[in-house]
N, CA, C and O of each residue as an XYZ file, in Angstrom:
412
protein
N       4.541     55.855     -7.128
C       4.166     54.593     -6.515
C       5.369     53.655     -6.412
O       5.583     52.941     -5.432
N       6.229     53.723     -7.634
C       7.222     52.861     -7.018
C       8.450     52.579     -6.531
O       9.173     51.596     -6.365
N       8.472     54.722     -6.207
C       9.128     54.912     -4.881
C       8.894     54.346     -3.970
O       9.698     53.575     -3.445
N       7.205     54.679     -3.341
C       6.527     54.066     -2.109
C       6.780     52.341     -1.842
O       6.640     51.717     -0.790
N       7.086     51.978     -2.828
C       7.191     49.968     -3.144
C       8.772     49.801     -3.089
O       9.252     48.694     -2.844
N       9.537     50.857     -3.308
C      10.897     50.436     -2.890
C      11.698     51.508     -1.588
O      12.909     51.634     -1.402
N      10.991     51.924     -1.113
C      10.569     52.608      0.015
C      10.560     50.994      0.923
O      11.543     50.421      1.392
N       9.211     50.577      0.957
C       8.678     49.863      1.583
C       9.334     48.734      1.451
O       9.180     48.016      2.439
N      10.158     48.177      0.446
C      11.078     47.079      0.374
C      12.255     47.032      1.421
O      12.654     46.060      2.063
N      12.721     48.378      1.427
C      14.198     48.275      2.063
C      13.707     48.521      3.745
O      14.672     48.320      4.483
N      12.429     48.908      4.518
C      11.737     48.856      5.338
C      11.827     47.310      5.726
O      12.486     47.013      6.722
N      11.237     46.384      5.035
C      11.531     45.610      4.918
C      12.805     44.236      5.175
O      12.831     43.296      5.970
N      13.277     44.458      4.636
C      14.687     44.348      4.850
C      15.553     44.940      6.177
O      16.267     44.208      6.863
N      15.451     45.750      6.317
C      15.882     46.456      7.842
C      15.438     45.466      9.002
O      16.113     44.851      9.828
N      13.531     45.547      8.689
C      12.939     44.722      9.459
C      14.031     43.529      9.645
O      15.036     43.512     10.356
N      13.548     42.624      8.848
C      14.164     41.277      8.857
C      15.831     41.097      9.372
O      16.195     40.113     10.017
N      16.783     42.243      8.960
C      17.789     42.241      9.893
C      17.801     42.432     11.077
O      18.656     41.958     11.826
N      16.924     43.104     11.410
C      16.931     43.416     12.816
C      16.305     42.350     13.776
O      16.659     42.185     14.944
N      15.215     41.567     13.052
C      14.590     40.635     13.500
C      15.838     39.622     14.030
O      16.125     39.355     15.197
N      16.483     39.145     12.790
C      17.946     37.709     12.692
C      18.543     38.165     13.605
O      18.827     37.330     14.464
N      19.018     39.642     13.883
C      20.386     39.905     14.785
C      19.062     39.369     16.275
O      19.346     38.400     16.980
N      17.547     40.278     16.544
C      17.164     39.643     17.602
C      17.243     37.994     17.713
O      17.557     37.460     18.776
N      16.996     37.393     16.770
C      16.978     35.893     17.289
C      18.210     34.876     17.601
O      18.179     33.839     18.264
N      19.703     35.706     16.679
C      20.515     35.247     17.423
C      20.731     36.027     18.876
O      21.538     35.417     19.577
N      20.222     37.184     19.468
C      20.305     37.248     20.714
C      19.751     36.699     21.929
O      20.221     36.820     23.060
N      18.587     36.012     21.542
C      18.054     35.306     21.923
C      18.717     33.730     22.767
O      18.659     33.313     23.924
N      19.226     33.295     21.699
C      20.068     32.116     21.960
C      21.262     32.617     23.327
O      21.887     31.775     23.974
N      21.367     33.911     23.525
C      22.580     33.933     25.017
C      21.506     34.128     25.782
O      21.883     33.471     26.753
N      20.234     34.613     26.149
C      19.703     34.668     26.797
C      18.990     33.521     27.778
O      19.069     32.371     27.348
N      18.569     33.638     28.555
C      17.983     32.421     29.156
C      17.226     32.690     30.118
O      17.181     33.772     30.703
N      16.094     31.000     30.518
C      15.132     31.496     31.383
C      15.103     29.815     32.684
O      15.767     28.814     32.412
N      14.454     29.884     33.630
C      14.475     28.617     34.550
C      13.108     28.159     34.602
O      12.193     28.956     34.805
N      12.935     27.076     34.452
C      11.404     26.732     35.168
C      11.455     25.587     36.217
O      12.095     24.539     36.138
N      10.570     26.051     37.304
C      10.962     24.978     38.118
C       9.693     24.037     38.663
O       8.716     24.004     37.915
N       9.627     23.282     39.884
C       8.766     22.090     39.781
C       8.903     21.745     41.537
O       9.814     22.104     42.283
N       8.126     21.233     41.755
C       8.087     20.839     43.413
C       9.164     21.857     44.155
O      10.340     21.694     44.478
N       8.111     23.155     44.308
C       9.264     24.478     45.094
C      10.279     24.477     45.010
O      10.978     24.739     45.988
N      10.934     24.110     43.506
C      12.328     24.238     43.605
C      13.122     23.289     43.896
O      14.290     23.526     44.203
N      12.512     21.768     43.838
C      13.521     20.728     44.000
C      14.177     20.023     42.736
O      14.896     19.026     42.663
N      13.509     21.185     41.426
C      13.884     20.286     39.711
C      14.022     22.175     39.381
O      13.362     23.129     39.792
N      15.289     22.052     38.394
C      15.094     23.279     37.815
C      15.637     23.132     36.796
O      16.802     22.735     36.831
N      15.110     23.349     35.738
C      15.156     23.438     33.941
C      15.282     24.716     33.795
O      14.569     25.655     34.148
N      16.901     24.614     32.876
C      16.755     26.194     32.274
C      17.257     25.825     30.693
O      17.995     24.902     30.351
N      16.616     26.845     29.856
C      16.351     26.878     28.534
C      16.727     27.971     28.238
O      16.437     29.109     28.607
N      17.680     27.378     27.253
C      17.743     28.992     26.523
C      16.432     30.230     25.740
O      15.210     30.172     25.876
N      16.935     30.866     25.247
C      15.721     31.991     24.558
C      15.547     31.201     22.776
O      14.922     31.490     21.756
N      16.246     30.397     23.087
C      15.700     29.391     21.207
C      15.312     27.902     21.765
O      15.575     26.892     21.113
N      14.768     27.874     22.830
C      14.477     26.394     23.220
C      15.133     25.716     23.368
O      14.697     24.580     23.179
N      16.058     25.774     23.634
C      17.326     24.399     23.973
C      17.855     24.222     25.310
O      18.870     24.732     25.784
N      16.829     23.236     25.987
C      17.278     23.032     27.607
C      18.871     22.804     27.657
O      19.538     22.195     26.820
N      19.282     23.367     28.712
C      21.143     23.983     29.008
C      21.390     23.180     30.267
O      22.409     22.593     30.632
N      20.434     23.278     30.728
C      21.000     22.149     32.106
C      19.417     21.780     32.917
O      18.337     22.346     32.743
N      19.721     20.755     33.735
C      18.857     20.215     34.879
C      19.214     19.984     35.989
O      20.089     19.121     36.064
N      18.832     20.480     37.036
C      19.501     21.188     38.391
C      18.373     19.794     39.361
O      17.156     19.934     39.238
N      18.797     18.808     40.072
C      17.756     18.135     40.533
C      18.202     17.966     42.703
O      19.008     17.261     43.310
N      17.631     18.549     42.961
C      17.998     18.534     44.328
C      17.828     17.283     45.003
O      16.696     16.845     44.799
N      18.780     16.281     45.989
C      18.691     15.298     46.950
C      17.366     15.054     47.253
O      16.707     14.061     46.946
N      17.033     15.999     47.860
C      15.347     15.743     48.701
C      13.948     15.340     47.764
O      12.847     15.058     48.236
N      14.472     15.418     45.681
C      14.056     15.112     45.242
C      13.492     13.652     44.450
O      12.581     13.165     43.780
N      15.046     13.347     45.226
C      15.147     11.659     44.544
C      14.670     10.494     45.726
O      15.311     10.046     46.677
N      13.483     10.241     45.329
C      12.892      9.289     46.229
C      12.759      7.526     45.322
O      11.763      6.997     44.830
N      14.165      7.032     45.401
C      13.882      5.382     44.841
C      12.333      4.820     44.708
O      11.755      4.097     43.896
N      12.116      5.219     45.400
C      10.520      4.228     45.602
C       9.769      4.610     44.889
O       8.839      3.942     44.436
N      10.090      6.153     44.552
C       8.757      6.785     43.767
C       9.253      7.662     42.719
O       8.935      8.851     42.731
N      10.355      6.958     41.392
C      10.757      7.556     40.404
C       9.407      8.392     39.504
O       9.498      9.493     38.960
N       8.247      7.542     39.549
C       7.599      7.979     38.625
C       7.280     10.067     39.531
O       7.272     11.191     39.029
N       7.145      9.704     40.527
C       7.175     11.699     40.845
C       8.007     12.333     40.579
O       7.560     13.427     40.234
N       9.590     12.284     40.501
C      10.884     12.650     40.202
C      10.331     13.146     38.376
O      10.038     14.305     38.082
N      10.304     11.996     37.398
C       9.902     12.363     36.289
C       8.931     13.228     36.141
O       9.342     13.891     35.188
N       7.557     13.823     36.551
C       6.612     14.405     36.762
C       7.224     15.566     37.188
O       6.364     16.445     37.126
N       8.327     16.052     37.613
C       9.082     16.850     38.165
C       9.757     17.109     37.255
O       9.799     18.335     37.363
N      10.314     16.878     36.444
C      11.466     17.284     35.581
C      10.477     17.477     34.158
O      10.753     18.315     33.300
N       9.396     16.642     34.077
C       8.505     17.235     32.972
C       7.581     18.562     33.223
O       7.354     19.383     32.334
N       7.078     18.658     34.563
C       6.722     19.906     34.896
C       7.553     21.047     34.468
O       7.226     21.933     33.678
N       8.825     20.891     35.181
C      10.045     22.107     34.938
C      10.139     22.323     33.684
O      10.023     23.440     33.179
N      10.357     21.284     33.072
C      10.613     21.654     31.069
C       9.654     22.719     30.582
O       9.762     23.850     30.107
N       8.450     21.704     30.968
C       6.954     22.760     30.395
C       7.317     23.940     31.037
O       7.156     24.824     30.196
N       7.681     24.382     31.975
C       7.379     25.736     32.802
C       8.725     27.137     31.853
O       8.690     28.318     31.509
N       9.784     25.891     31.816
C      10.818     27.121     31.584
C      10.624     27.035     29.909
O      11.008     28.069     29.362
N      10.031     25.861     28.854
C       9.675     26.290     27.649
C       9.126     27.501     27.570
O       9.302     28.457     26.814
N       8.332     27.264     28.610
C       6.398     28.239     28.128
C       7.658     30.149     28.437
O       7.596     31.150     27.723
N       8.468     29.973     29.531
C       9.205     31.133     30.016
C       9.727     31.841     28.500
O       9.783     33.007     28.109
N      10.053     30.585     27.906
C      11.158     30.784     26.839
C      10.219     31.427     25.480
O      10.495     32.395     24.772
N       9.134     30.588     25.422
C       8.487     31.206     24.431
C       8.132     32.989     24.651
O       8.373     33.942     23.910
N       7.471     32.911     25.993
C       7.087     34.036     25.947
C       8.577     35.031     25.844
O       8.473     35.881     24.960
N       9.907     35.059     26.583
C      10.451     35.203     26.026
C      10.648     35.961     24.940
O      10.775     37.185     24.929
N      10.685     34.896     23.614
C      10.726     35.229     22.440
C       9.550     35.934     21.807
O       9.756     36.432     20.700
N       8.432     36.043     22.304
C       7.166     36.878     21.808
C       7.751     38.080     22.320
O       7.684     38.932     21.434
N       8.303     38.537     23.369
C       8.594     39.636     23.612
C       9.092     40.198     22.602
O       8.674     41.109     21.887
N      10.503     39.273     22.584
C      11.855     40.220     22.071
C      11.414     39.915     20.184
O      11.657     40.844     19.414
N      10.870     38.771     19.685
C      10.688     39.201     18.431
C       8.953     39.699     18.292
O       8.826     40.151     17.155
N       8.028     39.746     18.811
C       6.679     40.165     18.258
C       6.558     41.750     17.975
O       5.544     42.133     17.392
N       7.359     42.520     18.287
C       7.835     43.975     17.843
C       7.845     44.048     16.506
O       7.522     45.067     15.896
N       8.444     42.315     15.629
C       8.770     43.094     14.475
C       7.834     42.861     13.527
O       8.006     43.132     12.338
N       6.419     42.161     14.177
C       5.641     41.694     13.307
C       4.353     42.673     13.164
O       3.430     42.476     12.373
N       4.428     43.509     13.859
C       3.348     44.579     14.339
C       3.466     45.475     12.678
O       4.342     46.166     12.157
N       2.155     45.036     12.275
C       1.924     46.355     11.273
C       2.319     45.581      9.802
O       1.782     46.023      8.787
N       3.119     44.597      9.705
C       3.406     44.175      8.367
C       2.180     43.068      7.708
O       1.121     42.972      8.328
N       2.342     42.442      6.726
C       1.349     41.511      6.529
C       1.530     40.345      6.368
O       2.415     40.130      5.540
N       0.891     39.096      6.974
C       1.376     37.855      7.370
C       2.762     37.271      6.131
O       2.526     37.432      4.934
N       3.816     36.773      6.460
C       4.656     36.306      5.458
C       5.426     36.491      5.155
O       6.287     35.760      4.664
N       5.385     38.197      5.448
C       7.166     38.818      4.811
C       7.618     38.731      5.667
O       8.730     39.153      5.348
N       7.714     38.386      7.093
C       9.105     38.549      7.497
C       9.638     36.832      7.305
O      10.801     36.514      7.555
């Protein structure tokens, strides 16, 4: 038995390295979300950290800032939600089969 328990430790451990090396890969990766067909574009990295905001001419209407903002909050939400899923991809592999906590 406590082969099987240090067996299952260094399983363990593997896991969790492999997990860290995925989540710093994560961080070069990246995703866009965008907002009025493409006149706002938010891109986020694969650890959540918006990298830039891309806002096209035809978007900036003086008169009517409050749509411009509605635009750039749309895009955030869109390329977060990209980003999360994202990261469910590339780390939910390592959670399959273990039991809530250890990793």
């Amino acid at each position: 038995m406590r082969n099987n328990m240090n067996q299952m430790m260094k399983q363990v451990k593997k896991m969790q390295a492999q997990m860290l090396k995925a989540q710093e890969e994560l961080k070069e990766k990246s995703v866009e979300g965008t907002a009025g067909g493409g006149v706002v574009t938010v891109t986020v990295s694969g650890d959540k950290k918006v990298t830039d905001v891309a806002i096209k001419p035809e978007a900036v209407d003086p008169d009517d800032i409050e749509m411009l903002q509605d635009l750039v909050v749309a895009a955030m939400n869109d390329a977060l939600n990209k980003a999360e899923e994202l990261a469910n991809e590339d780390l939910g592999k390592f959670a399959g089969g273990l039991p809530p906590g250890l990793l």
